[in-house]
C-alpha positions in Angstrom: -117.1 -3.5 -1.8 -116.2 -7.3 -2.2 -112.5 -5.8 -3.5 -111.7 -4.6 -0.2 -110.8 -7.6 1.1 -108.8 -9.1 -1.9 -106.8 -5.9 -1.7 -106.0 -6.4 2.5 -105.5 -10.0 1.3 -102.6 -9.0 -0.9 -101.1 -6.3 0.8 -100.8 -8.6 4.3 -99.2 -11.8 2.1 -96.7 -9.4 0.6 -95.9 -7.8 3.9 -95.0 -11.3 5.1 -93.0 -12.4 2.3 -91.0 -9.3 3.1 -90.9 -10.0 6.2 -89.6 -13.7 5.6 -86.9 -12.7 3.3 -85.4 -10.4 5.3 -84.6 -12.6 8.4 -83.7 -15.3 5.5 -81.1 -12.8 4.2 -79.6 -12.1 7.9 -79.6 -15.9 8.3 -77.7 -16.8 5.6 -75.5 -13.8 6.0 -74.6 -14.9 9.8 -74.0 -18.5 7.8 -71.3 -16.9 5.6 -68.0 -17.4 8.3 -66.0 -13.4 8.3 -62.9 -13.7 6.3 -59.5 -14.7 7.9 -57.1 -12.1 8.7 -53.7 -11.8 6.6 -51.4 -14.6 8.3 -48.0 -12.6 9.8 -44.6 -14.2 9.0 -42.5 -14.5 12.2 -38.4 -12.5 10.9 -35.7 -11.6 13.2 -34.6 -8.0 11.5 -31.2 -5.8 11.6 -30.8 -2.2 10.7 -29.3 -0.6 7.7 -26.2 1.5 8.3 -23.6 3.5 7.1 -19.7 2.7 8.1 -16.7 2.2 6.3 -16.4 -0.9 5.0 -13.5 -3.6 5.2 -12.3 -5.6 3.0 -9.9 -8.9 2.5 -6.9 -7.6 0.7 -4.7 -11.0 -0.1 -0.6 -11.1 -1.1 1.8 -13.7 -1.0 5.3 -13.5 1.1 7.7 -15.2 3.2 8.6 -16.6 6.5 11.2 -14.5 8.5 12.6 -14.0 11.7 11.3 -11.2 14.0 14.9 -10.6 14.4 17.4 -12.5 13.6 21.4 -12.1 14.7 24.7 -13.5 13.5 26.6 -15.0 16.6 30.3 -15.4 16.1 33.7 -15.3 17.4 35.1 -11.4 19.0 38.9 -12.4 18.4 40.5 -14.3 15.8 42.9 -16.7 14.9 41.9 -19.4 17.1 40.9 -22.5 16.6 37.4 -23.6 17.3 37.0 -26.7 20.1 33.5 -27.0 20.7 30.3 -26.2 19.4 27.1 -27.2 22.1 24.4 -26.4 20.0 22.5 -28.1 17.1 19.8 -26.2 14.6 16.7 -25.8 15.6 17.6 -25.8 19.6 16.5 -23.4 22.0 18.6 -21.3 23.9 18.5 -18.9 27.2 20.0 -15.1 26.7 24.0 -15.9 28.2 24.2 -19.6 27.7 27.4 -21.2 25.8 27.1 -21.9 21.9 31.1 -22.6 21.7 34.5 -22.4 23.1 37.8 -21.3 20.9 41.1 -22.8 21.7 42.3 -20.1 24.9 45.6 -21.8 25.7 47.9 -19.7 23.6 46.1 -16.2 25.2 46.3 -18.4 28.7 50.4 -18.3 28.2 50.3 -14.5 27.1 48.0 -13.9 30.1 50.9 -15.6 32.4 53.7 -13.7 31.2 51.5 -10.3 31.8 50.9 -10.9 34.7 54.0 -12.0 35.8 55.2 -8.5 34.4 52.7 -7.0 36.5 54.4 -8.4 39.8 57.4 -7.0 38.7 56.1 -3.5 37.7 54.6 -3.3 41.0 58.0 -4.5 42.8 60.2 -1.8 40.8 57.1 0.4 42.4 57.3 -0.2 45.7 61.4 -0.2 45.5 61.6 3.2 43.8 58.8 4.4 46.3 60.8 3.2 49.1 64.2 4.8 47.7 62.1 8.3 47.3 61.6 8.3 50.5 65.4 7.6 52.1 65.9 10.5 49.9 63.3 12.9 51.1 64.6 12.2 54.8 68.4 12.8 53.2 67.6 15.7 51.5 66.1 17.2 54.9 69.6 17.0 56.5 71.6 17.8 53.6 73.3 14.7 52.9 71.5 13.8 49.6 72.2 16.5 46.4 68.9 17.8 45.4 69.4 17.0 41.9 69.4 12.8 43.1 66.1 13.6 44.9 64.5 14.6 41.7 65.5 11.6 40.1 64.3 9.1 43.0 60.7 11.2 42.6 60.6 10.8 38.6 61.8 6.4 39.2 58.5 6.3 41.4 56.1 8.3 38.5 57.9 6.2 35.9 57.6 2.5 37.8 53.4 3.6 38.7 53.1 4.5 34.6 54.6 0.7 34.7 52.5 -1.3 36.6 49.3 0.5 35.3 50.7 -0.6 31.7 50.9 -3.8 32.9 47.5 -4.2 34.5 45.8 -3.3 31.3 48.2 -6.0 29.5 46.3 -8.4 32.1 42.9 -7.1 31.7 42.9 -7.0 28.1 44.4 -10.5 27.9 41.4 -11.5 30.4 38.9 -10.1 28.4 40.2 -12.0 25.4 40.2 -15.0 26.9 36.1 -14.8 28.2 35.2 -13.9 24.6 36.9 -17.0 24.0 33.2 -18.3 25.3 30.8 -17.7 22.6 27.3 -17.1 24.7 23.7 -16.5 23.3 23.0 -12.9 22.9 19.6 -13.5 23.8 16.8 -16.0 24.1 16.1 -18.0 20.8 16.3 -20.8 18.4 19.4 -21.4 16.7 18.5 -21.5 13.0 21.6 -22.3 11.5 25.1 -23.8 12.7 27.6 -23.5 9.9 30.8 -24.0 12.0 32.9 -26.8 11.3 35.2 -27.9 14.7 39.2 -27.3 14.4 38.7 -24.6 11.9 40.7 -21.2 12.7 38.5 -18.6 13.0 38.4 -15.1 12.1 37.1 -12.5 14.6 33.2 -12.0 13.3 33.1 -15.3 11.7 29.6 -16.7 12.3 29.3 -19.7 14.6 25.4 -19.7 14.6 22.5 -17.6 13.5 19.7 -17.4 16.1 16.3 -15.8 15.9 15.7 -13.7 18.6 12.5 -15.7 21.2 11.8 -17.5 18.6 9.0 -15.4 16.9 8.4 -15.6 13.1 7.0 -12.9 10.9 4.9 -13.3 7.9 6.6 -10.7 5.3 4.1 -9.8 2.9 3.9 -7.6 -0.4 0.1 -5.5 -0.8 -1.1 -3.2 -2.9 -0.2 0.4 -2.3 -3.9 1.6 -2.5 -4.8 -0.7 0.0 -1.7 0.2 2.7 -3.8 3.6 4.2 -6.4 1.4 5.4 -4.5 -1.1 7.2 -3.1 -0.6 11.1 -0.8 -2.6 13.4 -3.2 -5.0 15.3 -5.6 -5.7 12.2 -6.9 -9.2 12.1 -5.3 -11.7 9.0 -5.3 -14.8 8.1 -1.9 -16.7 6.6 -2.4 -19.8 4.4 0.9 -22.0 4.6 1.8 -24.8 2.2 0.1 -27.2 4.0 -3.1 -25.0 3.5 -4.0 -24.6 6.9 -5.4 -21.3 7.5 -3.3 -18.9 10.7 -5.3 -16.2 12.7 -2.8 -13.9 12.8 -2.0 -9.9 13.7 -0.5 -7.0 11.4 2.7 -6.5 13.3 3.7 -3.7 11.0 3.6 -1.6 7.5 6.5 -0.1 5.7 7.0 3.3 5.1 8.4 2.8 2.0 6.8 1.5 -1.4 8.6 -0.2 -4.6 8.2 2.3 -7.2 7.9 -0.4 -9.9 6.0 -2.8 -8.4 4.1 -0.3 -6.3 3.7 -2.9 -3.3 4.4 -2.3 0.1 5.6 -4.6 3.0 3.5 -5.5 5.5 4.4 -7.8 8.6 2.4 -10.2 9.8 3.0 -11.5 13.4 2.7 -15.7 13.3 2.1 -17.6 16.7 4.7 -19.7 18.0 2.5 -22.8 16.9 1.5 -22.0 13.3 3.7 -24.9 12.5 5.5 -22.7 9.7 10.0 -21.5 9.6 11.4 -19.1 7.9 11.6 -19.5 4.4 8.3 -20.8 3.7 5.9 -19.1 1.0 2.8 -18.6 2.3 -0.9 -16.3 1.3 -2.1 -13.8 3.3 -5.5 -12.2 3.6 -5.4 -9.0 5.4 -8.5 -6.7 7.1 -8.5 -3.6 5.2 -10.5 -0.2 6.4 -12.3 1.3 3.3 -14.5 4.1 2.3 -17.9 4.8 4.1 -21.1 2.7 2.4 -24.3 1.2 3.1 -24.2 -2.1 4.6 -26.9 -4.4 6.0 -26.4 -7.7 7.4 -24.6 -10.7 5.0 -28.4 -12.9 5.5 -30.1 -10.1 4.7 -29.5 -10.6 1.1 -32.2 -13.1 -0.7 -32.3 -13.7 -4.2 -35.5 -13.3 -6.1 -35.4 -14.4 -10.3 -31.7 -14.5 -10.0 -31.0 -10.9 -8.9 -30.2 -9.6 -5.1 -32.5 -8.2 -3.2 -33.7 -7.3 0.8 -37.3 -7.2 2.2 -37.8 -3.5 4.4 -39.8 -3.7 6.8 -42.2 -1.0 7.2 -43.6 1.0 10.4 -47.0 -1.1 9.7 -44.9 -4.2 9.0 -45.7 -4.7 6.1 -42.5 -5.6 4.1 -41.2 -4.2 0.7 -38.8 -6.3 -1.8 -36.0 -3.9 -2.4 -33.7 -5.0 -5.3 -30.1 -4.0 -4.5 -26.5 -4.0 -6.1 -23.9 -6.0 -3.6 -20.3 -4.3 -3.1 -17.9 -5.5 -1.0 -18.3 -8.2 1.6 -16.9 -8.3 4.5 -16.9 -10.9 7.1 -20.4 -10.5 8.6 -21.9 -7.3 6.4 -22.0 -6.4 2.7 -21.6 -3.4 1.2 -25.2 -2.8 -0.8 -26.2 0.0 -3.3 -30.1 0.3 -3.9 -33.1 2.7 -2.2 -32.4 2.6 1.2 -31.5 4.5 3.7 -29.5 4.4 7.0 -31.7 3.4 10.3 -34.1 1.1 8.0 -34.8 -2.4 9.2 -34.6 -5.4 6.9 -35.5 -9.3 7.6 -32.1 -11.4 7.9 -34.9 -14.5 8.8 -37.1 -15.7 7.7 -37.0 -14.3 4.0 -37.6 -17.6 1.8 -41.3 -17.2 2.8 -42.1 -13.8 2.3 -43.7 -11.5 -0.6 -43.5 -8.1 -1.2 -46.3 -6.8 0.7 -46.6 -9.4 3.1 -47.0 -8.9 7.1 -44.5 -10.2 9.5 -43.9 -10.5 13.3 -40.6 -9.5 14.5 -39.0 -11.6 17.0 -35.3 -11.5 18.9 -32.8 -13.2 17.1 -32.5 -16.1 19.7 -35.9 -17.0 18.5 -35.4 -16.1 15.1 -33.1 -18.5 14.9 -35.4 -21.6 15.4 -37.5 -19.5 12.5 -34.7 -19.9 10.5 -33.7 -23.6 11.0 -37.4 -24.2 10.3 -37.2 -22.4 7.0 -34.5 -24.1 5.8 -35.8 -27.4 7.1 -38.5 -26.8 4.7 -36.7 -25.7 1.8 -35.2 -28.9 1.6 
């Protein structure tokens, strides 16, 4: 009997012991703080896609007029007395470039038309005669065979005077192309007439460039010609190395068969600061075939190969590795597992891991992201 108690002693110090090391356990455990949740990156994102792809196709060419006309001198043999434009001036369609020496033609014209006034007075005498003789030939008193002449003298003195008014119109016209006038609106690019000298009808006086407008005239690549269109946007480097925004004005049917290029023209604004002549470099806008493309930022570089974090339904993000193509001005032209409709970071990338959470934001705010990240990669 005196082991009862011993044994109730034991059993009730055990119990407590218990007891005490289970509400130590709880308290240490509510000590322990809960682990932190998985930090999410903040990304602005764009979507894969497929779409033909552009590309720069360069070539090298000359300045030339849009058009371009010879302006000279429609009669010849006269001597040229004035000359009122320079190189390089602007002209107005109908204004006068020169003046040939009329006075000989103003003589000729003189005489015509003094040969007119008489054609028209053996006219009116032979019509007045004609008509004593119809009256006369009514009573008798006039033989019918003098009638018929008086009615021939009148059709042969009107064959007359119309002879002699186109003597005196033709002499007129000769005389106004005497004045050498501007075709059309321009700049006169060249003046090679010399003052006194006698010209030869179609002798040039001046060359002027029709409103001034200068084309770029540029030799591409025939494989390259398919995929370019009047209107596609170009760039034109002149000597001075400025770079031109500038318009495909048109492409050439026609290809060299040895060189296999083709002409394309290149419309230059009115202050590009270039003239005809000049050799200049051209980049033009190309269509191409159909690829994948995702934005130019997209790409990041990870151990020296290219690469673009996808961003996944849970956004999460995966590090794709990818092959670059062609670039284009704000998308390139990438070969690698993914597929049209996919998202990718364009921000935000030098922070983040494969397997990494992100936030995505607008691009507006992405771009502070951005600046931020760069700040602190420098």
């Amino acid at each position: 009997m005196p082991m009862l108690p011993l044994t109730i002693a034991a059993m009730l110090a055990a119990l407590v012991a218990a007891t005490c090391g289970e509400a130590f356990a709880e308290d240490a455990a509510a000590s322990v703080p809960p682990a932190p949740e998985r930090a999410s990156l903040t990304v602005t994102t764009d979507a894969v896609i497929r779409e033909s792809v552009a590309t720069t196709v360069s070539g090298t060419g000359l300045v030339e007029p849009w058009q371009e006309a010879s302006v000279g001198a429609s009669v010849g043999g006269l001597a040229l007395t004035e000359v009122r434009v320079e190189e390089g001036q602007s002209v107005a369609a109908g204004d006068v470039i020169a003046r040939l020496d009329a006075s000989l033609l103003d003589a000729e014209l003189a005489q015509s038309q003094a040969a007119l006034r008489s054609a028209e007075a053996s006219y009116a005498a032979a019509v007045s005669a004609n008509e004593r003789g119809q009256r006369l030939g009514r009573s008798g008193s006039l033989a019918a065979e003098t009638i018929e002449q008086r009615e021939t003298a009148v059709q042969t003195s009107a064959a007359a005077v119309e002879q002699a008014r186109a003597s005196v119109k033709t002499l007129e016209v000769q005389i106004d192309r005497t004045i050498v006038r501007a075709p059309f609106a321009g700049i006169v690019s060249s003046r090679p007439a010399v003052l006194g000298t006698i010209v030869a009808a179609g002798t040039e006086i001046v060359r002027l460039q029709r409103d001034g407008r200068l084309q770029a005239a540029v030799k591409l690549p025939e494989q390259y010609l398919s995929g370019i269109s009047v209107g596609d946007a170009a760039e034109i480097s002149g000597p001075n190395g400025a770079t031109i925004a500038a318009k495909v004005a048109g492409i050439a049917e026609i290809v060299d068969p040895t060189t296999h290029l083709g002409l394309v023209r290149i419309d230059l604004p009115k202050d590009a600061g270039l003239r005809a002549g000049m050799f200049v470099r051209a980049g033009v806008s190309a269509k191409g075939d159909e690829a994948t493309t995702v934005a130019s930022s997209a790409l990041t570089f990870r151990e020296g190969r290219p690469a673009v974090f996808v961003v996944g339904d849970d956004l999460a993000v995966t590090l794709t590795p990818v092959s670059v193509g062609t670039r284009g001005p704000d998308r390139v032209a990438v070969e690698g597992a993914l597929s049209p409709g996919e998202r990718v970071v364009t921000s935000g990338a030098g922070f983040l891991n494969d397997g990494a959470t992100v936030r995505i934001v607008s691009k507006s705010a992405g771009s502070e992201a951005g600046a931020s990240e760069r700040e602190t990669v420098r």
